[in-house]
TIGULO-301732 format. One record per residue (C-alpha): residue in one letter; residue number from 1; x, y, z. Coordinates in steps of 0.25 Angstrom, whole numbers, always signed. Layout:
BEGIN
<'A' NUM <X Y Z>>
...
This chain:
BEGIN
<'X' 1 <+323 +160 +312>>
<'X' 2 <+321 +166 +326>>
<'X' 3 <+307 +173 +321>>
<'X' 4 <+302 +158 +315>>
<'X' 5 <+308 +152 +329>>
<'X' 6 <+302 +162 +337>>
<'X' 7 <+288 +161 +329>>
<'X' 8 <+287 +145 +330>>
<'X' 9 <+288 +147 +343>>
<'X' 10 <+302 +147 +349>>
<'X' 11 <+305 +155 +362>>
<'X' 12 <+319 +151 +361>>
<'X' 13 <+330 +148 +352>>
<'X' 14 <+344 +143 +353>>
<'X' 15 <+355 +147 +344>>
<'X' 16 <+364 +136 +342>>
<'X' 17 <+375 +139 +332>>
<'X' 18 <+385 +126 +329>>
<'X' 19 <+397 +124 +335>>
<'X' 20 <+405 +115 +326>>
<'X' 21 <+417 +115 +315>>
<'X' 22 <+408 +122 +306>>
<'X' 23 <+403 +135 +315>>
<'X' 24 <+411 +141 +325>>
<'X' 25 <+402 +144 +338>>
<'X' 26 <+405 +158 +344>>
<'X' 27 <+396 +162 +357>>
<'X' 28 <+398 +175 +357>>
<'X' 29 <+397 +177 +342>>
<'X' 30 <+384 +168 +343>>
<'X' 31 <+377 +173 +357>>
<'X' 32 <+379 +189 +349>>
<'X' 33 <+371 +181 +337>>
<'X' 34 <+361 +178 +346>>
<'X' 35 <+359 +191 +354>>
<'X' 36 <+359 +199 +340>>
<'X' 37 <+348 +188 +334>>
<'X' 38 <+339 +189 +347>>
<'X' 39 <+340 +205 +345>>
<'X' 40 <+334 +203 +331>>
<'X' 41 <+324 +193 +335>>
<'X' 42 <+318 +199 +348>>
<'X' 43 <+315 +192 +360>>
<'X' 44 <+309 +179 +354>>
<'X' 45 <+315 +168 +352>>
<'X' 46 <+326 +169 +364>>
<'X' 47 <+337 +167 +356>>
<'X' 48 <+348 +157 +364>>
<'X' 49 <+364 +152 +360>>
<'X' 50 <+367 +140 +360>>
<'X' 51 <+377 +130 +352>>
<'X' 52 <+375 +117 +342>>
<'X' 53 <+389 +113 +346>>
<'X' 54 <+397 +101 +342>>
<'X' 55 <+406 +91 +348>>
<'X' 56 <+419 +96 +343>>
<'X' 57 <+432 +94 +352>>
<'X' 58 <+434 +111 +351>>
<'X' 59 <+418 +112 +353>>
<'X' 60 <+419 +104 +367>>
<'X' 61 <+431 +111 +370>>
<'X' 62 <+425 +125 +367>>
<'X' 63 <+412 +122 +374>>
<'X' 64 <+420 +116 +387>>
<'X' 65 <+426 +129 +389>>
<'X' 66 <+414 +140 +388>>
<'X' 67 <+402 +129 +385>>
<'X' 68 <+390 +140 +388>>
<'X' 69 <+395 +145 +374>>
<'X' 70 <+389 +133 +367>>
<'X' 71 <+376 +130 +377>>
<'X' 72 <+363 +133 +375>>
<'X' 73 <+359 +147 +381>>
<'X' 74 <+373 +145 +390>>
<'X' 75 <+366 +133 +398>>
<'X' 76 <+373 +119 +398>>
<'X' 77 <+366 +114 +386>>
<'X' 78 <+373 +112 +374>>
<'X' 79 <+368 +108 +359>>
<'X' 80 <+377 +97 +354>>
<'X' 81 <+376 +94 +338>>
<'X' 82 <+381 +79 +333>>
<'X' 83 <+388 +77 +321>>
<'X' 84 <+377 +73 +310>>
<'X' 85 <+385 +60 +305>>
<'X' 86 <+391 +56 +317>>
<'X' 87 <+392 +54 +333>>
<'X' 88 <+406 +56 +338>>
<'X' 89 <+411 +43 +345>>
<'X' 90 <+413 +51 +359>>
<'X' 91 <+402 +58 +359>>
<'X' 92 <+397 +53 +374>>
<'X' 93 <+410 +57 +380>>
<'X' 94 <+409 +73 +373>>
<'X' 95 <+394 +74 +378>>
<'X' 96 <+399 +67 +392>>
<'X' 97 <+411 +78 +393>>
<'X' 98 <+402 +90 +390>>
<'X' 99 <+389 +86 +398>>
<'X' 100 <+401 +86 +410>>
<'X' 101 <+405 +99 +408>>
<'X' 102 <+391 +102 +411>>
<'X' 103 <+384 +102 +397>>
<'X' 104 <+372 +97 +393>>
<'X' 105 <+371 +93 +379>>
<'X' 106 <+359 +93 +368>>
<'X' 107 <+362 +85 +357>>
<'X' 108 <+357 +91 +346>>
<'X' 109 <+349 +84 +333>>
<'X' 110 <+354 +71 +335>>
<'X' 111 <+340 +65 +326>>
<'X' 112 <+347 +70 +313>>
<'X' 113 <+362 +62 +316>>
<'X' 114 <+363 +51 +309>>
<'X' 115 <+370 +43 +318>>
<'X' 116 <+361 +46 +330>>
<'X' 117 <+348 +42 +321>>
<'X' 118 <+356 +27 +319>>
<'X' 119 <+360 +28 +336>>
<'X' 120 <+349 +34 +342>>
<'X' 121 <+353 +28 +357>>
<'X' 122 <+365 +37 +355>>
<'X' 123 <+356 +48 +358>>
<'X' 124 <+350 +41 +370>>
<'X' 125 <+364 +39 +376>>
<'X' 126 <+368 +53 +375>>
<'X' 127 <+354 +55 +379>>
<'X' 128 <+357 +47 +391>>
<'X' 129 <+368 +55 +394>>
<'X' 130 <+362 +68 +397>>
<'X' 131 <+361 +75 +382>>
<'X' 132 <+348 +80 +379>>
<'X' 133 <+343 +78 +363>>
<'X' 134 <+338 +91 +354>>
<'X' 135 <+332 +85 +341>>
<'X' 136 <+328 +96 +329>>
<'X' 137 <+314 +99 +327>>
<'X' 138 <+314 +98 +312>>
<'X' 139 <+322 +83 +315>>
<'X' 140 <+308 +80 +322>>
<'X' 141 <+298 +85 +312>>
<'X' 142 <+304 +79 +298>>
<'X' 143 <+314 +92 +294>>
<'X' 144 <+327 +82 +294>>
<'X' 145 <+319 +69 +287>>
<'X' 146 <+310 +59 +293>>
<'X' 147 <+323 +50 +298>>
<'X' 148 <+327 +62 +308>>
<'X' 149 <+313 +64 +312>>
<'X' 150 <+310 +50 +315>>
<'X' 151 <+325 +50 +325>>
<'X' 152 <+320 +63 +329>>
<'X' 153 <+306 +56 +333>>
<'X' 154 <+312 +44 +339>>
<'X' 155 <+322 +54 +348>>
<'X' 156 <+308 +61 +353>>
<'X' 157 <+303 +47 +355>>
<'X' 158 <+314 +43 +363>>
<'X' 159 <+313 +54 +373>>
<'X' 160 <+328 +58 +367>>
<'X' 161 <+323 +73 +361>>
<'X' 162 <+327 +85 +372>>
<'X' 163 <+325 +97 +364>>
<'X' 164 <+319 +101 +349>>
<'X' 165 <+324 +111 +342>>
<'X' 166 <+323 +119 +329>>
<'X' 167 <+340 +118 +325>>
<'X' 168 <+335 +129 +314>>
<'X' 169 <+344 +134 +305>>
<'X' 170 <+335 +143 +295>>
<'X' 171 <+320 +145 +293>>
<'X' 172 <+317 +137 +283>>
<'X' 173 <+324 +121 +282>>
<'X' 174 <+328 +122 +298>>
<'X' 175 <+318 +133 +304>>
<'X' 176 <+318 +137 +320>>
<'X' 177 <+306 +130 +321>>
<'X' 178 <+300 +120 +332>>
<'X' 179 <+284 +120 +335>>
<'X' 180 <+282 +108 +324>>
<'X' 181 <+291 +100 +332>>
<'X' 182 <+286 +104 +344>>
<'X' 183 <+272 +101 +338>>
<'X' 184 <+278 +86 +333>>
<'X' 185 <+284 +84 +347>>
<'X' 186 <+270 +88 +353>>
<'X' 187 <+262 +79 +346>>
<'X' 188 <+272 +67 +348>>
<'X' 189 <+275 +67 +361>>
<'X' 190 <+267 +78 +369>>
<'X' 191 <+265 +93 +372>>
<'X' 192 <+276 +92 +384>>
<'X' 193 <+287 +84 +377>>
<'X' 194 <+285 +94 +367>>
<'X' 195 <+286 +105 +379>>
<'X' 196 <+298 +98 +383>>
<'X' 197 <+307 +96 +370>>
<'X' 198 <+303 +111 +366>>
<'X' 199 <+302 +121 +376>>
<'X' 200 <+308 +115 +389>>
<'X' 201 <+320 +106 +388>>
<'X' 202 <+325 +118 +378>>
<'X' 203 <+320 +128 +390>>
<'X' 204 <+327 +121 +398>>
<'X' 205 <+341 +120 +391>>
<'X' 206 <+341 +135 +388>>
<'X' 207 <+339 +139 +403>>
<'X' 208 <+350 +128 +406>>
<'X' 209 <+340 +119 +414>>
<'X' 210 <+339 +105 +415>>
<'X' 211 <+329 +101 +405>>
<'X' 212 <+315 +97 +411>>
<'X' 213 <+312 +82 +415>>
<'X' 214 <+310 +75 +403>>
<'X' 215 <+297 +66 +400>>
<'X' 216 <+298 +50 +402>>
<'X' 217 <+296 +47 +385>>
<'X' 218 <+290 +35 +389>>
<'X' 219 <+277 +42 +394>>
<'X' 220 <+279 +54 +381>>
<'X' 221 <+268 +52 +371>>
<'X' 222 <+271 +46 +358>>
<'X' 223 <+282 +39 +362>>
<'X' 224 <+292 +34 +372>>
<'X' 225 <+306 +29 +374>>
<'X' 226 <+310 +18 +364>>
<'X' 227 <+322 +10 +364>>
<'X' 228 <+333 +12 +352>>
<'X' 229 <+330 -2 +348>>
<'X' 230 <+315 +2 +344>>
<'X' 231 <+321 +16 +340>>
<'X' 232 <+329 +12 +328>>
<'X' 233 <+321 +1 +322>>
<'X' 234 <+310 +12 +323>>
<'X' 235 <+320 +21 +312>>
């Protein structure tokens, strides 16, 4: 996976093992991992550590106590995953309680929950509150069906898409890969947007730096903000 990453063009790649009921995250077991991979796979891609962690009571707990554990690359970014079925009912006072102790939160594939493709402007609230958004590239190019796609499109469309990123778990059904997303985003929106979503808002996060200004979506080609109203009649 490293060699295919690392051929299609990635200069860095960030481990993010789950943190939820079903797998125990242990750093030190998980940073050893890392080390022992990047020997065997030379210097390219940079490998990082980071954390697809859930919103459990113990997780919040844990992470409260020693949070550069769970971050990306130790910075204050962390990686939250949703429940694919459902939104928890106090869900803005758990991302309000964490970005206090100083976190800032990605919420990761929210294109392929159920519920968020039915309440969209859920999104744009936590949005509104200082989360950043990273969709999956495959969601954007078809690999999860046309439905997720389309979300995917109109996330893009609505200036709500931070980050893309590869969420590979093998070479074959979900590969490390990213250019034909890249060349998709390109197309549709420009060389910088594309610049932006791939290489320097993810520069930024694994440096610990504020992410660089972001464009006015009104003035990005193909497409600019539209209201929910127009977004779910659009579906």
């Amino acid at each position: 996976m490293c060699r295919m990453a690392a051929q299609d063009g990635t200069t860095h790649l960030v481990a993010t093992p789950h943190s939820n009921y079903s797998y125990a995250f242990d750093p030190d077991l998980n940073r050893q991992l890392v080390a022992e991979l990047q020997e065997k796979v030379g210097p390219e891609p940079k490998l990082l550590l980071g954390c697809d962690f859930h919103l459990s009571y113990d997780n919040i707990q844990i992470c409260s106590q020693n949070s550069k554990n769970f971050t990306i690359n130790e910075t204050s970014y962390l990686l939250v995953e949703l429940p694919d079925q459902f939104i928890p009912a106090n869900l803005d006072q758990v991302y309000y309680d964490i970005q206090v102790a100083g976190l800032k939160l990605i919420i990761t594939h929210p294109e392929r929950n159920l519920l968020l493709q039915r309440k969209p402007e859920l999104i744009e609230q936590w949005i509104s509150m200082g989360c950043l958004v990273q969709v999956t590239a495959q969601s954007y190019t078809g690999g999860f069906g046309n439905k997720v796609r389309r979300f995917s499109e109109k996330l893009l469309d609505a200036g709500m898409v931070h980050f893309f990123a590869s969420d590979a778990h093998d070479v074959r059904r979900r590969p490390p890969l990213l250019s034909r997303c890249y060349r998709k985003v390109a197309q549709a929106k420009g060389q910088e947007i594309a610049e932006l979503l791939f290489q320097k808002n993810p520069e930024a996060v694994i440096n610990g730096l504020p992410l660089p200004p972001q464009p006015d979506w009104n003035e990005v080609q193909g497409g600019g903000k539209r209201s929910w109203f127009s977004f779910l009649l659009g579906r």
